[in-house]
C-alpha positions in Angstrom: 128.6 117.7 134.1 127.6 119.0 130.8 124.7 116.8 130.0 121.9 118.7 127.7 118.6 116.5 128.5 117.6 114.4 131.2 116.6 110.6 130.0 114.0 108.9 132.4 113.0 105.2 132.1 109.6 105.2 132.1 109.0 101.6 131.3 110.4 97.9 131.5 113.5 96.9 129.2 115.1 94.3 127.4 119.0 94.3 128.6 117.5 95.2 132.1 117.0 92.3 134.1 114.7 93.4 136.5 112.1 94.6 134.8 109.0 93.6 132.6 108.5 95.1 129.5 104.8 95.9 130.6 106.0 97.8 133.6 105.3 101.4 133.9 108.1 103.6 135.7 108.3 106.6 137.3 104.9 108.5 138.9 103.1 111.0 137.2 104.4 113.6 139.8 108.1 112.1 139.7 107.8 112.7 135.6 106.3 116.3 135.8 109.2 117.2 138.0 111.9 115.9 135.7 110.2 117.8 132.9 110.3 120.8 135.2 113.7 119.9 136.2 114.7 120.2 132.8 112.5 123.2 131.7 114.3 125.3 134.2 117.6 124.7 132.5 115.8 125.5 129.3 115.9 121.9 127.7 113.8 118.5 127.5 113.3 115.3 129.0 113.3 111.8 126.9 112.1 108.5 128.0 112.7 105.1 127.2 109.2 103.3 126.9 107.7 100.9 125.3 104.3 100.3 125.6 101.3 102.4 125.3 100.7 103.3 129.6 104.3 104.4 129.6 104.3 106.6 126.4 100.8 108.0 127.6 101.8 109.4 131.2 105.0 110.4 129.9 103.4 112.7 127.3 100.8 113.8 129.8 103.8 114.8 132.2 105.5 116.9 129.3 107.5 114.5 127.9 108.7 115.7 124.2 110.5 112.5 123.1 109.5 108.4 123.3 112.5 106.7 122.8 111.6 102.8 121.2 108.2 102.7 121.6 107.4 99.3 119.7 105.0 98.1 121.8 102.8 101.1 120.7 98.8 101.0 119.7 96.8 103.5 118.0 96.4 105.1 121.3 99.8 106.1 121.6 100.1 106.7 118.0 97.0 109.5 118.0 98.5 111.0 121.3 101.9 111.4 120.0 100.5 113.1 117.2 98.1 115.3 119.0 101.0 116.8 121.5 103.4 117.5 118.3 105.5 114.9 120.6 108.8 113.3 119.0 109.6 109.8 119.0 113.2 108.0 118.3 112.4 104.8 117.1 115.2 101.8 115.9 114.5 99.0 113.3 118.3 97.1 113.6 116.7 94.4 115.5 114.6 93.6 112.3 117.5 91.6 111.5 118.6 89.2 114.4 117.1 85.9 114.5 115.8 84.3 117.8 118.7 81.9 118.4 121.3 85.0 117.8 118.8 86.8 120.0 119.0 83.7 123.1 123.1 83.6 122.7 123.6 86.9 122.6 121.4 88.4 125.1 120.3 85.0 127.9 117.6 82.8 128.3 115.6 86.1 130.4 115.5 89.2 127.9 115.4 87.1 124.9 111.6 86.7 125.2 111.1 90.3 125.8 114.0 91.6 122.9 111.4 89.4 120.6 108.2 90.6 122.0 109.4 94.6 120.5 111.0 93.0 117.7 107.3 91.4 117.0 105.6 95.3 117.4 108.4 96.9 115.4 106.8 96.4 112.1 103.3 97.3 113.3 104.6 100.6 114.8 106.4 101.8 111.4 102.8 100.9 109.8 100.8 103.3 112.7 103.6 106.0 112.3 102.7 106.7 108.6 98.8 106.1 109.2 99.0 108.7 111.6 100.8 110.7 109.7 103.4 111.3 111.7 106.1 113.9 111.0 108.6 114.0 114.1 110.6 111.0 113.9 114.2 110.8 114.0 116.5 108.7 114.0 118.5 105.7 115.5 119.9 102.6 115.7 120.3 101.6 119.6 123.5 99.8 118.7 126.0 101.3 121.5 129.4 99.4 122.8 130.6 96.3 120.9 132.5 97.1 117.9 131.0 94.2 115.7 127.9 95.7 116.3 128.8 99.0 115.7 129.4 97.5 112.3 125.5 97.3 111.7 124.4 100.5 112.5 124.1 101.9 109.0 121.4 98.8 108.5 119.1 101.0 109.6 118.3 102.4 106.2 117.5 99.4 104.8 114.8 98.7 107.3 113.3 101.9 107.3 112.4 101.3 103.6 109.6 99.4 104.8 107.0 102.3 105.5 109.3 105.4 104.5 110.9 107.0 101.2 114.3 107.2 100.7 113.9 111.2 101.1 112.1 110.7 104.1 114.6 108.5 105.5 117.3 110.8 105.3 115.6 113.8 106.2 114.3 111.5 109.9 119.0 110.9 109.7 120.0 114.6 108.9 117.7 117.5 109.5 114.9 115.7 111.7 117.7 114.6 114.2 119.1 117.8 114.4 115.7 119.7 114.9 115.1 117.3 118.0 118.3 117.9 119.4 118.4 121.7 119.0 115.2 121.4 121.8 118.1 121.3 124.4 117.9 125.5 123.4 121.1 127.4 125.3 122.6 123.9 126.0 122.8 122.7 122.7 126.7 122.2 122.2 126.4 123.3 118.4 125.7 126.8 118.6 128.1 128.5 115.5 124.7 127.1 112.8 122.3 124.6 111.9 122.7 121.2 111.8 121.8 118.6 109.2 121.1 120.7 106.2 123.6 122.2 103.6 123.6 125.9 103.4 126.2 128.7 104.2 127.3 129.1 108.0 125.7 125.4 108.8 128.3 122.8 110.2 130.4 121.2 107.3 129.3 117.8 108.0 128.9 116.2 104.2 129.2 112.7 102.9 129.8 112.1 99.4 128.1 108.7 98.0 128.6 106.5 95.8 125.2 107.0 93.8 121.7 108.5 94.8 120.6 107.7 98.5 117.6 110.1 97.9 116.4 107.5 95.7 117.6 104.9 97.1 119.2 104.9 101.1 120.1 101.4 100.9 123.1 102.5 99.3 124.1 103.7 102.5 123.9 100.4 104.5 127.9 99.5 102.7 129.6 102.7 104.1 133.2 100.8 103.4 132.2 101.0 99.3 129.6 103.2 98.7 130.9 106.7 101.3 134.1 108.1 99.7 134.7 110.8 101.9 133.3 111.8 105.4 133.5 115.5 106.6 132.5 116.6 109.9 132.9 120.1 111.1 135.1 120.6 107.9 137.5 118.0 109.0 138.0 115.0 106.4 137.6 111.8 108.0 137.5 109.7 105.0 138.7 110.4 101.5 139.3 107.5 98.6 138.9 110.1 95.7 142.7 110.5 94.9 
């Protein structure tokens, strides 16, 4: 159907109204085969997981990418690095207070959104302790077009525990390098994406300033992005 990875739940969610956030999901055995599953079609398997018993069976199955992970320890943190595993964390919910968190989301997953939203700033502070170099990029915003709006806030968070350099390398470059994992699948086979150099994909964004040395600039796309390319197409141009 021309998916390029397999995503497993491997642990309890918020929106999900079934199950606890300090649920585990999926057997060891069930895991390893979706990794195998995958392997044969020369690509990876992601999970969504939380919690440190999630993220550790998962990595012990194969897994090459946590997605979230909040509710990680130093466990998970010391594993992650010691399999060279990726993790796709999101900081957006930084900025939604608990009674925008009860009206938007219901009196059941409002305790739980808060709960990761409480081991979000712990997890970027274990991430640079550990030293660790494969994070990309995200903002788990999906659907409503309000919300949509807030996606680029995830700059401004991440200036909490990384540089601005770092910070767009984890957008650009990082990002890309996870996803090129899906090998023969990958749908961007004519060059490399998230760097500029000759034969990559023409997708360049001229600012307003210096987001290298400062990415909060990028947080007001509508003033500070004057022109979008993607694939050498122009999206966006107030130069003239």
């Amino acid at each position: 159907m021309g998916a390029v990875q397999i995503k497993v739940m491997a642990g309890g969610g918020v929106s999900s109204s079934v199950d606890p956030l300090h649920t585990v999901q999926g057997l060891p055995e069930e895991l390893e085969a979706s990794v195998r599953a995958a392997a044969d079609w020369g690509t990876y398997v992601m999970v969504h997981a939380y919690n440190d018993d999630s993220i550790l069976r998962s990595l012990e199955a194969g897994v090459i990418s946590i997605e979230h992970g909040q509710l990680m320890t130093e466990v998970s943190a010391q594993a992650i690095k010691d399999s060279g595993a990726w993790i796709v964390p999101f900081y957006s919910l930084l900025g939604l207070d608990e009674e925008v968190v009860k009206k938007a989301l219901g009196p059941a997953a409002a305790p739980k959104f808060l709960d990761v939203q409480a081991g979000a700033r712990n997890q970027m502070k274990l991430l640079k302790e550990y030293e660790i170099e494969n994070v990309a990029f995200s903002t788990d915003i999906i659907g409503d077009p309000v919300a949509l709006t807030k996606q680029n806030d995830e700059f401004k968070y991440r200036l909490e525990a990384w540089t601005s350099h770092e910070i767009l390398q984890q957008a650009t470059s990082k990002s890309a390098a996870l996803l090129a994992l899906s090998g023969k699948l990958n749908p961007y086979t004519a060059g490399p994406l998230g760097v500029i150099e000759q034969g990559a994909y023409a997708d360049l964004l001229l600012v307003e300033g210096n987001p290298v040395e400062d990415a909060e600039i990028l947080v007001d796309y509508t003033n500070n992005i004057d022109l979008i390319m993607k694939d050498g197409v122009i999206y966006k141009n107030t130069l003239d």
